[in-house]
C-alpha positions as CSV (number, residue, x, y, z in Angstrom):
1,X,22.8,10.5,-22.2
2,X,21.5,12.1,-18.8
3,X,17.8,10.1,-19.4
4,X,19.8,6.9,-20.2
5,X,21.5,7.3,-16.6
6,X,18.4,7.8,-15.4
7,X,16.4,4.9,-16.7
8,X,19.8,2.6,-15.9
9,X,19.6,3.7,-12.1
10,X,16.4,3.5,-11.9
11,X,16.9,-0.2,-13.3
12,X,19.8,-0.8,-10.9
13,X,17.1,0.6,-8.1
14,X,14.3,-2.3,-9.4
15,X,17.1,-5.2,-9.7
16,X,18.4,-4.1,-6.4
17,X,15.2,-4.4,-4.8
18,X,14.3,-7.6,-6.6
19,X,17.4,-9.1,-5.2
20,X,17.0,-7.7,-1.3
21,X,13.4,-9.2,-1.6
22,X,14.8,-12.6,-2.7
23,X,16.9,-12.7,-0.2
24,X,15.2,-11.2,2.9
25,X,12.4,-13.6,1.8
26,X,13.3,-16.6,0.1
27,X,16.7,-17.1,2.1
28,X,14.6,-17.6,5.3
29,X,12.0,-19.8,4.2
30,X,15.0,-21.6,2.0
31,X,16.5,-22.3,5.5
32,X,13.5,-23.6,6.8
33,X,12.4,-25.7,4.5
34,X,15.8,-27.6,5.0
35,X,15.3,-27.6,8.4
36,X,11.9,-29.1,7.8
37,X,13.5,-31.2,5.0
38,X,16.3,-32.8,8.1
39,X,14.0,-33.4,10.7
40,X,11.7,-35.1,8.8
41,X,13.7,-36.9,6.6
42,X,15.6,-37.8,10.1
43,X,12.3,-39.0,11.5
44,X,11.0,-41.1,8.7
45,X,14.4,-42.9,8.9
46,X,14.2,-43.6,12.7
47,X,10.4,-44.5,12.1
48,X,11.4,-47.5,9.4
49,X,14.7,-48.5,11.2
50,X,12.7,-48.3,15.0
51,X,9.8,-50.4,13.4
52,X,12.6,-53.2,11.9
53,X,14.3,-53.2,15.1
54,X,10.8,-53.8,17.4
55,X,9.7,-56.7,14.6
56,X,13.1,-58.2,15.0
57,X,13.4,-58.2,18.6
58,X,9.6,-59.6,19.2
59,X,10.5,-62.6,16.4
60,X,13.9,-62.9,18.4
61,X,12.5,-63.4,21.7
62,X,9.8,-65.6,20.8
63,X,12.0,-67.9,19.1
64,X,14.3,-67.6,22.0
65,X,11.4,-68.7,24.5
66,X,10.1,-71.2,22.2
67,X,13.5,-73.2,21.6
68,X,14.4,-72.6,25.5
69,X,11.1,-73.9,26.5
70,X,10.5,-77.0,24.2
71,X,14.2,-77.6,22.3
72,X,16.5,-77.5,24.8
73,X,15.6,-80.4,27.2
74,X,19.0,-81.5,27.7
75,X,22.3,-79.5,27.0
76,X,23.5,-82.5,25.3
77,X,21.0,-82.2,22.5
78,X,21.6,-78.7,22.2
79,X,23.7,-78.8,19.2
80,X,21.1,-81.2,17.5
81,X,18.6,-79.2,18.2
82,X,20.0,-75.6,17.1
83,X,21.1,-77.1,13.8
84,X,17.3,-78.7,13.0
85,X,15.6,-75.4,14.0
86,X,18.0,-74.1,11.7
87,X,17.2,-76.2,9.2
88,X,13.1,-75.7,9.8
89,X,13.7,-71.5,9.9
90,X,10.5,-70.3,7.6
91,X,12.5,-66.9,7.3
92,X,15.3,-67.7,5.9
93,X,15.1,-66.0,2.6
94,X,15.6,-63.0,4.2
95,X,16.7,-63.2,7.6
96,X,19.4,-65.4,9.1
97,X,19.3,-67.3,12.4
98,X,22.7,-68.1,14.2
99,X,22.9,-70.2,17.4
100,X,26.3,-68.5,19.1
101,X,28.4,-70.6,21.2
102,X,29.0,-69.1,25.3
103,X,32.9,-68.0,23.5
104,X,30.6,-65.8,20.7
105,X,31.5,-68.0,17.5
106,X,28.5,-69.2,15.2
107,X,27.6,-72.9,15.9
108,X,24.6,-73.1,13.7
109,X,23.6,-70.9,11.0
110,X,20.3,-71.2,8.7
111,X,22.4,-70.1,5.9
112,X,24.2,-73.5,4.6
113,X,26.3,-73.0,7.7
114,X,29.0,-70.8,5.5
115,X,29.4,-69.0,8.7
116,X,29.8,-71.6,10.7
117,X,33.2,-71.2,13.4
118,X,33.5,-67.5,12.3
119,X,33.1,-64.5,15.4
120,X,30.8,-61.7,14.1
121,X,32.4,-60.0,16.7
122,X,29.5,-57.1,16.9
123,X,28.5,-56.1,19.9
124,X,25.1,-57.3,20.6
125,X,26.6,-60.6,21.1
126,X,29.1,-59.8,23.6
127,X,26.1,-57.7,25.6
128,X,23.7,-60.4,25.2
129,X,25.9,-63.1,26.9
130,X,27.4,-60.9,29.5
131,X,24.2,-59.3,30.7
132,X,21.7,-62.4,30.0
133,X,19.4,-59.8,28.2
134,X,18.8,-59.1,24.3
135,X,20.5,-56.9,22.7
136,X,20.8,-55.2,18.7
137,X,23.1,-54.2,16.5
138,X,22.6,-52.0,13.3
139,X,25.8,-50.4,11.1
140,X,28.0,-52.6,9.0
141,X,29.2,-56.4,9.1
142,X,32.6,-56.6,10.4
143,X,33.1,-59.7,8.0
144,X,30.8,-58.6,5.1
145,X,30.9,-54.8,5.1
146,X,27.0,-55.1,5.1
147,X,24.6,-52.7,6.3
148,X,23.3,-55.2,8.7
149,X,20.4,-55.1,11.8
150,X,21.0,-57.7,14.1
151,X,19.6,-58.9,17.4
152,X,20.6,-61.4,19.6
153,X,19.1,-63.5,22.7
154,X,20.9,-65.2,25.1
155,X,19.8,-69.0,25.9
156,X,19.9,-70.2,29.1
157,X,20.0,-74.0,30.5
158,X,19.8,-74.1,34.0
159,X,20.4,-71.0,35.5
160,X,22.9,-70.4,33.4
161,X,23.2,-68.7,29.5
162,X,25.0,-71.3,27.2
163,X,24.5,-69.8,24.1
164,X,22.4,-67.0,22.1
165,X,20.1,-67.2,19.2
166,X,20.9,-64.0,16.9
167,X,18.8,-62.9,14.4
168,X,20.7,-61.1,11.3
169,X,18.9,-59.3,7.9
170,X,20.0,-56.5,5.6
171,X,19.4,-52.8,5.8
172,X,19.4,-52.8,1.9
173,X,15.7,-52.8,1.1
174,X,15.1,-50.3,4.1
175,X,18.1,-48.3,3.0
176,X,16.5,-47.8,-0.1
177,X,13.3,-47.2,1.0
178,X,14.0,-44.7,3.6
179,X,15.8,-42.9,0.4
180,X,12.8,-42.9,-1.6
181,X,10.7,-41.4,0.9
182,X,13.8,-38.4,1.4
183,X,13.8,-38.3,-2.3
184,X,10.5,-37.6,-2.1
185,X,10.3,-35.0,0.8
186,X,13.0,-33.4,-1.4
187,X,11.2,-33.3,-4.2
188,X,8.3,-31.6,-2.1
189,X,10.9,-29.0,-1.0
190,X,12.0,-28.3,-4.0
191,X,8.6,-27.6,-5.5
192,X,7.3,-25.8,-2.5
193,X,10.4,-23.7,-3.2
194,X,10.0,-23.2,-6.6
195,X,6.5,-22.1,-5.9
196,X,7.9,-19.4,-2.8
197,X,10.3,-18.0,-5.6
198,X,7.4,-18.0,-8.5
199,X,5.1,-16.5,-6.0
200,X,7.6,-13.6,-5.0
201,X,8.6,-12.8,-8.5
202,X,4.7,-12.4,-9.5
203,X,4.5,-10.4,-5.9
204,X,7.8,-8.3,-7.3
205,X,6.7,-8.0,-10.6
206,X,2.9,-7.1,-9.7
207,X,3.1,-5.0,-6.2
208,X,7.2,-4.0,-5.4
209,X,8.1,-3.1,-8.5
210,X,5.1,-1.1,-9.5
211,X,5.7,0.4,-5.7
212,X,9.2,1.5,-6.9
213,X,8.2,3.1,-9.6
214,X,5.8,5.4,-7.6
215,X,8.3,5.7,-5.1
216,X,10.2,7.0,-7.9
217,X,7.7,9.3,-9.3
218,X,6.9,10.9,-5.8
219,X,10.7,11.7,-5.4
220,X,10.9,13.5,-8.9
221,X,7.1,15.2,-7.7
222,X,8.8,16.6,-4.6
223,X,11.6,17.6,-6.4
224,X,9.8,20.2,-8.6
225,X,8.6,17.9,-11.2
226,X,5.5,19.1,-10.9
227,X,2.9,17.4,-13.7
228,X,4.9,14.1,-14.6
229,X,2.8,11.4,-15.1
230,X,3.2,7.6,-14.6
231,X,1.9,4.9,-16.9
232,X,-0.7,3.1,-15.4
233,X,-0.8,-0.3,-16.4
234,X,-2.9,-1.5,-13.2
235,X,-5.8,-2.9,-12.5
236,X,-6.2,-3.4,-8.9
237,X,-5.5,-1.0,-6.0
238,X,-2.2,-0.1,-7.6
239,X,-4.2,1.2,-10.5
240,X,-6.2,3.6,-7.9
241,X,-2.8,4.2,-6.2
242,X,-1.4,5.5,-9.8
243,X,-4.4,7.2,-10.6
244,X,-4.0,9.2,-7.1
245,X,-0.4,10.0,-7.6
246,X,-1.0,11.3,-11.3
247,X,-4.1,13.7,-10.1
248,X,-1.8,15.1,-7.5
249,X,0.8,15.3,-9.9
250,X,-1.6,17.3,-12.1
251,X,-3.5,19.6,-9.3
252,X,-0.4,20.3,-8.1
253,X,1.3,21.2,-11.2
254,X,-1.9,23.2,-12.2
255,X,-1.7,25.1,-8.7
256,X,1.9,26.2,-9.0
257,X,1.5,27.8,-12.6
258,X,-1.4,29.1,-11.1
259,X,0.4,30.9,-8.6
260,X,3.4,31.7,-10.8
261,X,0.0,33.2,-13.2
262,X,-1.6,35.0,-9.5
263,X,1.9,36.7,-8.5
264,X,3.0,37.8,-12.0
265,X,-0.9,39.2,-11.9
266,X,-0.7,40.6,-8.8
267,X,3.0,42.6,-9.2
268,X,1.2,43.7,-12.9
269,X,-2.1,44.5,-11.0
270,X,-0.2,46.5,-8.3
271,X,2.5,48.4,-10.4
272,X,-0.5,49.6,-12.4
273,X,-2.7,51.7,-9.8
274,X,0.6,52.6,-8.0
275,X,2.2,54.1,-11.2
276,X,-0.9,55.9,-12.0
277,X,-0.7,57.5,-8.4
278,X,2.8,58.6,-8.8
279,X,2.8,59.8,-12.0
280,X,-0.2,61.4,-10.7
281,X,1.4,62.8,-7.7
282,X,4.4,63.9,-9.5
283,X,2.0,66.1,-12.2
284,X,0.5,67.7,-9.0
285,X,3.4,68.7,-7.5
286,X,5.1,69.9,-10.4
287,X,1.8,72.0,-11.7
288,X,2.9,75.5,-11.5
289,X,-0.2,76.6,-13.2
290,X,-2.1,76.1,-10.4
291,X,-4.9,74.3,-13.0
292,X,-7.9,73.7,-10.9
293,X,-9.4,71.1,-12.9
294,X,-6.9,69.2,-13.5
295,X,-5.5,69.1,-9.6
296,X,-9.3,68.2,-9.0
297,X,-9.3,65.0,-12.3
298,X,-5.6,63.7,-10.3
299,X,-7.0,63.5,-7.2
300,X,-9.7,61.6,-8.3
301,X,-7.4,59.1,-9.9
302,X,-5.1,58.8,-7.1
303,X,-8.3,57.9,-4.8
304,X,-9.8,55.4,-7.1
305,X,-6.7,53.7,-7.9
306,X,-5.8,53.5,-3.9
307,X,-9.1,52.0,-3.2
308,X,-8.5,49.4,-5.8
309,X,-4.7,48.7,-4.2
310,X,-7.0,48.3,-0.3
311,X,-9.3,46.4,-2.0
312,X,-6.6,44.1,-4.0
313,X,-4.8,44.1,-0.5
314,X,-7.7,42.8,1.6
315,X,-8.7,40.1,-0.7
316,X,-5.1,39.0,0.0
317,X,-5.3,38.9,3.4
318,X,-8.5,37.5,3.3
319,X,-7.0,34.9,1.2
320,X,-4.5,34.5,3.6
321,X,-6.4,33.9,6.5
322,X,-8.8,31.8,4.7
323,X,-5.6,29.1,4.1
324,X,-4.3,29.6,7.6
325,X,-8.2,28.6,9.2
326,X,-8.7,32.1,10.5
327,X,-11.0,33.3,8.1
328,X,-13.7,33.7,10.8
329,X,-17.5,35.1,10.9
330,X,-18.5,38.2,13.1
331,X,-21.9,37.3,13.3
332,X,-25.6,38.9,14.2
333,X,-28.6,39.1,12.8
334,X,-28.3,40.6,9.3
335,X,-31.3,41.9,6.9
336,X,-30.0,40.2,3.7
337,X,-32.3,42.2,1.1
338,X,-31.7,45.5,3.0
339,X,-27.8,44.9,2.6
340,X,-28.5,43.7,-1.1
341,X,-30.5,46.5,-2.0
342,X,-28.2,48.9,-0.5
343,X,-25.1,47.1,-3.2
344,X,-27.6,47.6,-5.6
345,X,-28.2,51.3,-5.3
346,X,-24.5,51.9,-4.5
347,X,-23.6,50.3,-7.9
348,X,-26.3,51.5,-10.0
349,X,-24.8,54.9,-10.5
350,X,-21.4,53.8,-10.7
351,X,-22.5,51.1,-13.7
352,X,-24.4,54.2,-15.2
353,X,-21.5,56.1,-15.8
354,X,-19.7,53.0,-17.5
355,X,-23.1,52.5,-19.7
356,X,-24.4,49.4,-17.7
357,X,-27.9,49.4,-16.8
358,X,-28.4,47.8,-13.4
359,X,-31.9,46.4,-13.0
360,X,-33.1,44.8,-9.5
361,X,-36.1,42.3,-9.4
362,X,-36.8,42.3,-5.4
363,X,-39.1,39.3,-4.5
364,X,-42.5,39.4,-3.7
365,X,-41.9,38.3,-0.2
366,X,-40.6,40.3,3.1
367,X,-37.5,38.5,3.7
368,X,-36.7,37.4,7.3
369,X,-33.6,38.2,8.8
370,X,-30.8,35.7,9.2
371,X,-27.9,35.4,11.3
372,X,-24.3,36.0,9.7
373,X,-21.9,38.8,9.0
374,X,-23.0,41.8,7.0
375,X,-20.0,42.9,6.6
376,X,-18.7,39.4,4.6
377,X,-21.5,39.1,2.7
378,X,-21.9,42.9,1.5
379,X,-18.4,41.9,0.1
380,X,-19.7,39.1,-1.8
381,X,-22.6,40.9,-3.1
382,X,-20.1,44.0,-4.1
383,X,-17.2,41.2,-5.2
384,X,-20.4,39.8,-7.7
385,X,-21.4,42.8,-9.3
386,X,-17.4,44.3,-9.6
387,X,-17.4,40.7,-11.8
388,X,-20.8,40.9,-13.8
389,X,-19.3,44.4,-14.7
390,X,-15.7,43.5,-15.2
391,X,-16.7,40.3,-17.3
392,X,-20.0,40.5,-18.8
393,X,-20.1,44.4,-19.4
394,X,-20.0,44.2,-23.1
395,X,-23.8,43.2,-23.0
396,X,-24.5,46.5,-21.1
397,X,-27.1,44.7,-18.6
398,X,-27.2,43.3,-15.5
399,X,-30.2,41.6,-13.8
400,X,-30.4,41.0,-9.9
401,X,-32.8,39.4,-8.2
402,X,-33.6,38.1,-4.6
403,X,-36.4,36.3,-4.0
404,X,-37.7,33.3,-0.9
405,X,-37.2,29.7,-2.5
406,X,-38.5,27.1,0.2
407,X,-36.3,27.5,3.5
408,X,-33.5,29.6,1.5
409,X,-32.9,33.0,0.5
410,X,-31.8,33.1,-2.9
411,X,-29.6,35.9,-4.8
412,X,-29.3,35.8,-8.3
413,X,-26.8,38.4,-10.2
414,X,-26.6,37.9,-14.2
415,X,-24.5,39.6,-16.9
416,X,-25.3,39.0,-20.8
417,X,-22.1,39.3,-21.9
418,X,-20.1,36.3,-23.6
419,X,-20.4,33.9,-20.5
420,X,-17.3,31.0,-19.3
421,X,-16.6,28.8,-21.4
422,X,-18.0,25.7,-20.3
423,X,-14.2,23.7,-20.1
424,X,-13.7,26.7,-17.1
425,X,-16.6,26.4,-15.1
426,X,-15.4,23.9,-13.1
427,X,-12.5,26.4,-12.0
428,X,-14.1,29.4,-11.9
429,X,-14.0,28.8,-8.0
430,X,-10.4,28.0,-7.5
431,X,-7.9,30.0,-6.0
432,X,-5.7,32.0,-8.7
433,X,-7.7,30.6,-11.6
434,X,-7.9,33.2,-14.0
435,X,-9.1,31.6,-17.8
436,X,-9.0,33.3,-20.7
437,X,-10.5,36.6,-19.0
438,X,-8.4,39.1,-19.6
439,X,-10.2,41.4,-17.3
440,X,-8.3,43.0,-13.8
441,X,-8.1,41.1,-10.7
442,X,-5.9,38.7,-8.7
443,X,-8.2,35.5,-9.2
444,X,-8.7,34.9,-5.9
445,X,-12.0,37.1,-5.3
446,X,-14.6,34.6,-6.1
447,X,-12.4,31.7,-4.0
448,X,-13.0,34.1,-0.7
449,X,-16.8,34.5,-1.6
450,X,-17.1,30.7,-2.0
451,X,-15.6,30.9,1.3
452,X,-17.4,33.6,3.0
453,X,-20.8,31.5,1.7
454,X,-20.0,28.1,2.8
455,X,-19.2,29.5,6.3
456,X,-23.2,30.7,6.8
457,X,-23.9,27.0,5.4
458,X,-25.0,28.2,2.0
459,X,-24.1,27.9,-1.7
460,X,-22.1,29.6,-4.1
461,X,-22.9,28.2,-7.9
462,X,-21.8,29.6,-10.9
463,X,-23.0,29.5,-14.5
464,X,-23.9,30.0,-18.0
465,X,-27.5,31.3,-18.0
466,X,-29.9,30.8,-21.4
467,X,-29.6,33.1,-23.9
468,X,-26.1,33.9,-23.1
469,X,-24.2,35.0,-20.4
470,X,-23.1,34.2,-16.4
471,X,-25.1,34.2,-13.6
472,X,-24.1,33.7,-10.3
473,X,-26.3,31.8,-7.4
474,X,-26.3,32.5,-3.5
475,X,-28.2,30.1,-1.2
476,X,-28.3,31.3,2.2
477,X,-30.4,29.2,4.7
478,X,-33.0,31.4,6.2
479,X,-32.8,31.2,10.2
480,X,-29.5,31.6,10.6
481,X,-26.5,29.2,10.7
């Protein structure tokens, strides 16, 4: 029930966030394409009825001149004339001509004279004979209830306007144009809209949601759900994104049961030397026999298990300097063979006593001296051979060399024991990794070595050598840092 609350939140989270993209998106645009959708559909309108209106008003006014200038020659042939220009109108089939009398009732009209004695009553007329000048109507007959565009001219005889010529024809066909061009803008919109919503649910479905469910993921990673991993079903950036976030998920799942591995080893490593030196301590002080011998055998014991607690303890606060950045170089110029050779000699014995034969192959070549810190890398060299020993002392052998390979110094320690598997040698190096050795130590030695190398500029490589066993490699660049 709890993982079918989690995958229905985590649904509610998706449809939530489809719906606040819709709307923070869509709804905008939405508005804007009406806006668009008005104004133009506003503009196209004004365009057809503005263009009707200016070839109305130029016929008007030419007719108007031409009957003032050759018809009306006397003001008692006026009526005469009007009703044969009427009668002569080429445009009558769809525009009507009426010849208004000075009161604003229809003398002549070119359409069988039904409107003959009737007042329009629109307002063009009573402009164009109070002012003398043309003027236009456009809205709906008063008689008819027509969508009507009308425009009138006043005539004048002498000085003085007598009459007006009006020109009348019906919105309809424009009406219904100017509609099909704003059924057509619509019809834009609308598929410009449907292609903003198709294009945001692709966007939703290909980039936001595979976001949230990353999101998602890194919220349950910093929780503590360390090593979850999310189904990649990518194949663009995303899929690198997804890729990234499960490799963290991994390392970072690896690194914390490696440290949960490192502190349960290093509180078994510890209570091991420090209950040999009190039990140790305890026999000593409670020897009334005043043995010799065996005061002499504790002793011995207390002082090699405390030397392994400093030496546990400084590879931790090496450690810990190393991850804070102050793990730092006291540096001079350091005879590299000379401090090998003295490891060598210093181990040699101890090995002997533990049946290890040591053997040391020095190079052919007086080695130059280099600049670094003898005291850093005579803990590598002593960190190498405590691991050949520890790890590889079941082939009772142990083979260094150091020899001049172009413009490096090269060490070479190798064990014949069972060797790393190859599946761990890519760890070997990493803080806390311990494999399957079950050998003593906190499995961070060989992480500070790497460490302690790579700050004089050299390399730290190890591996399986042929024939069986490990063999560790240390490149130091001759000539300093």
């Amino acid at each position: 029930m709890q993982g079918i609350g989690k995958l229905e939140r985590k649904a509610l989270r998706i449809r939530g966030l489809r719906q606040r993209w819709i709307v923070n998106t869509v709804a905008p645009i939405f508005i804007l394409v009406i806006l668009i959708v008005t104004l133009f559909s506003a503009g196209v309108a004004s365009y057809y009825y503005s263009s009707m209106r200016t070839g109305l008003e130029n016929k008007a006014q030419t007719a108007a001149d031409s009957f003032t200038s050759y018809f009306m020659t006397s003001f008692a042939e006026y009526n005469q004339r009007a009703v044969s220009y009427a009668d002569n109108f080429e445009d009558k089939d769809h525009i009507e001509l009426q010849f208004i009398n000075s009161s604003g009732r229809v003398q002549v009209s070119s359409t069988s004279n039904l409107t003959a004695g009737t007042s329009p009553g629109t307002d063009d007329i009573a402009q164009a004979l109070s002012t003398g000048k043309m003027a236009h109507f456009q809205g709906s007959d008063p008689q008819t209830g027509e969508n009507i565009l009308s425009v009138t001219c006043p005539l004048a005889f002498n000085g003085k306007v007598v009459g007006a010529m009006r020109y009348i024809t019906s919105l309809k066909n424009v009406n219904t144009q100017v509609m099909i061009s704003v059924l057509i803008i619509l019809l834009v919109a609308v598929l410009c809209m449907a292609l903003v919503i198709f294009s945001n649910l692709l966007f939703i479905n290909n980039v936001v949601e595979p976001v949230a469910v990353v999101s998602d993921a890194a919220k349950r990673i910093s929780a503590g759900s360390y090593g979850i991993q999310v189904e990649n079903r990518y194949t663009d950036e995303l899929a690198e994104l997804v890729d990234s976030i499960n490799d963290m998920s991994l390392k970072i799942g690896q690194n914390e049961k490696m440290k949960t591995e490192f502190i349960s080893s290093v509180s078994h490593e510890l209570r091991t030397p420090l209950t040999a030196i009190n039990g140790w301590g305890e026999t000593i002080l409670g020897d009334t026999g005043e043995d010799p011998e065996q005061m002499r055998r504790g002793i011995r014991i207390i002082l090699r298990e405390s030397r392994r607690l400093t030496s546990m303890v400084e590879e931790l606060l090496d450690f810990s300097k190393m991850e804070d950045g102050r793990f730092t170089l006291q540096v001079e110029e350091v005879d590299v063979q000379a401090e090998f050779e003295d490891t060598i000699f210093t181990y040699r014995q101890l090995f002997r006593q533990e049946g290890i034969e040591l053997e040391y192959e020095p190079g052919d070549d007086l080695l130059e001296p280099i600049t670094g810190d003898p005291e850093r890398l005579k803990q590598v060299f002593c960190n190498v051979l405590d691991n050949a020993a520890k790890h590889g002392g079941a082939g009772k052998r142990i083979a260094a060399s150091i020899n001049r390979e172009g413009d490096m110094e090269v060490i070479r320690v190798r064990d014949f024991g069972p060797g790393i598997p190859e599946a761990e040698l890519p760890f070997v190096k990493q803080k806390f990794y311990k494999g399957s050795s079950k050998a003593r130590g906190s499995g961070i030695g060989l992480a500070v070595c790497d460490e302690i190398v790579h700050l004089h500029n050299g390399t730290f490589d190890i591996g399986n050598a042929e024939g069986g066993g490990c063999v560790v490699t240390i490149r130091l660049p001759m000539g300093g840092e």
